[in-house]
N, C-alpha and C positions, 0 to 999 in steps of 0.2 A: 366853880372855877375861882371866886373870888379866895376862896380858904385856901386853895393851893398857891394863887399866888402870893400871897401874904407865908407861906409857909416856906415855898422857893426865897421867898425875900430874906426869910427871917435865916435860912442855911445858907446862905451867899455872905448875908453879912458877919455871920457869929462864924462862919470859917476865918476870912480877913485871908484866906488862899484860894487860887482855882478848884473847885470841887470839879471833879469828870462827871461826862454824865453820867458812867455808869452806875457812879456812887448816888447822882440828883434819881436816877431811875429807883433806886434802892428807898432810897429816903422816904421819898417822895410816893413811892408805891405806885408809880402810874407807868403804862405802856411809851414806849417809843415816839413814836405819830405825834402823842399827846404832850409829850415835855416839848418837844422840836414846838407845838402852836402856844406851849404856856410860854416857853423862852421867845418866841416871834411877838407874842403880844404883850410881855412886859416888857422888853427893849422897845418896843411901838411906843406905850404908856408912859416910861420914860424922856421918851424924844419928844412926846405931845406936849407933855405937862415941865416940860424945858426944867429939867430933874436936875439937881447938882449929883447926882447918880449917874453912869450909866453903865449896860452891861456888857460887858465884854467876855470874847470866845479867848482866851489865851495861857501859854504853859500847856494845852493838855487839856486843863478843864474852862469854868464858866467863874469869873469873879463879876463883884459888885465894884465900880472903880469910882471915883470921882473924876464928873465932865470935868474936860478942861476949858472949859467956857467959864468956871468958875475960880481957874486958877489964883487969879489976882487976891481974890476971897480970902484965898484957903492958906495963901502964901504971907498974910497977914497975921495968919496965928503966929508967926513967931516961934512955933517949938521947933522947928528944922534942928535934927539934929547934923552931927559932921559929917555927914554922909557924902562929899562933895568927892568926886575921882579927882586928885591931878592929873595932869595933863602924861605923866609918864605913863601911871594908872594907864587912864583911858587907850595908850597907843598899846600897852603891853595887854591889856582885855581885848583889844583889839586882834592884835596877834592870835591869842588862844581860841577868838573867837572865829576867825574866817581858817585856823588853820590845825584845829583841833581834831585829831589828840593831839598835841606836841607834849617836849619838854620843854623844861627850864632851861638847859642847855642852848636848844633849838632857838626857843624868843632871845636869848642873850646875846645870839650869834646874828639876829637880825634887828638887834634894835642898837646891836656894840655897848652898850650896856651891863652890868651887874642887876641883878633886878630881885633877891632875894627878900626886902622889905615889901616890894608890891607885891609881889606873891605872896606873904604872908599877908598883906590886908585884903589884900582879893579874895583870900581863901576865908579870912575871918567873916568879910560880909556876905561869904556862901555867893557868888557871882561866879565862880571856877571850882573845880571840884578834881581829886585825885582820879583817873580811870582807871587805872592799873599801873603794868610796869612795860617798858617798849624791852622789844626779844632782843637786844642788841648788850655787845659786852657793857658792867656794872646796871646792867637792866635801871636806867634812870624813869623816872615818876611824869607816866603819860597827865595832862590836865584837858578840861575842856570845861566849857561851861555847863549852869545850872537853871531850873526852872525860873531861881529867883534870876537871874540875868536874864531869861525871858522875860518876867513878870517885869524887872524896870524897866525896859527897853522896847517895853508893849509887843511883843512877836509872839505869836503862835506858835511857831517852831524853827529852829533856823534854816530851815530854808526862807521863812521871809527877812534873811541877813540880806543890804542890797549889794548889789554885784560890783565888785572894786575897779575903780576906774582906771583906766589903763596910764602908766607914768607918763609925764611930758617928757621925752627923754633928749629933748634941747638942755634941760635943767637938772639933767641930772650928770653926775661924774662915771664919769669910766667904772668903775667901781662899787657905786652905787648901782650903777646899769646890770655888772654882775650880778650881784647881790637881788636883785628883782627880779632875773630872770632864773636863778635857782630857787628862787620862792615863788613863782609861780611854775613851776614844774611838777 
């Protein structure tokens, strides 16, 4: 058992993506039953030996991640690339994420906005993804999110997006109220 798990280690890491299991079954050569107790007993072995590792179910497949117990560590290297969302980012990932497929259109009409720059960097760091085309006249360009915006956002799948909290609608305008209540329709 020790060979395989050194051998799961060594295919977790040298992906640097969630492998399925079906692909770890292939690999891996071994039955069902048996990855489910080698995957149980190195995420064990991990959490004993308080690992800067740990394994994680997510995207689909199984990645190698770094604990975040070691954050502070690892945030010291200093190579951060610009990987930071602004904050329009964030609302507009937002949007395609609890409300996808949409269009461009669609996010522009609820954030009052133009948004063709974040779209373009959203699409660049693979976090949104083209789906198709919506049946409607100029058939405009459905988006929705990607494994990799699972993968940042630590989710399994979106359905673990959490549930949008319902508006204070003391604080909101006439209008706005509109507006909130055709999006959630």
């Amino acid at each position: 058992m020790d060979r395989l798990v050194g051998a799961l280690e060594a295919v977790l890491f040298a992906s640097g993506e969630p492998v399925s299991h079906g692909a770890l079954l292939e690999i891996l050569q071994i039955d069902g039953p048996r990855l489910e107790q080698l995957l149980d007993n190195y995420r064990q072995e991990l959490l004993e030996r308080h690992s800067g590792l740990q394994l994680q179910q997510i995207a689909g497949g199984w990645q190698l991640a770094t604990n975040m117990d070691y954050y502070d560590y690892v945030q010291r290297l200093g190579e951060e690339r610009d990987k930071h969302l602004s904050q329009a980012a964030m609302e507009t990932l937002s949007i395609v994420a609890f409300k996808q497929p949409i269009t461009k259109q669609e996010i522009e009409h609820i954030r009052g906005v133009r948004i063709e720059k974040i779209m373009s960097r959203l699409l660049e760091m693979e976090l949104i993804r083209e789906l198709g085309r919506k049946d409607t006249i100029g058939r405009p360009i459905l988006y929705g999110t990607t494994d990799t915006f699972l993968q940042c956002f630590g989710l399994k799948d979106l359905g673990d997006l959490p549930e949008l909290p319902a508006p204070d609608t003391n604080s909101l305008t006439q209008e706005q109220m509109i507006l909130f209540q055709e999006q959630s329709e």
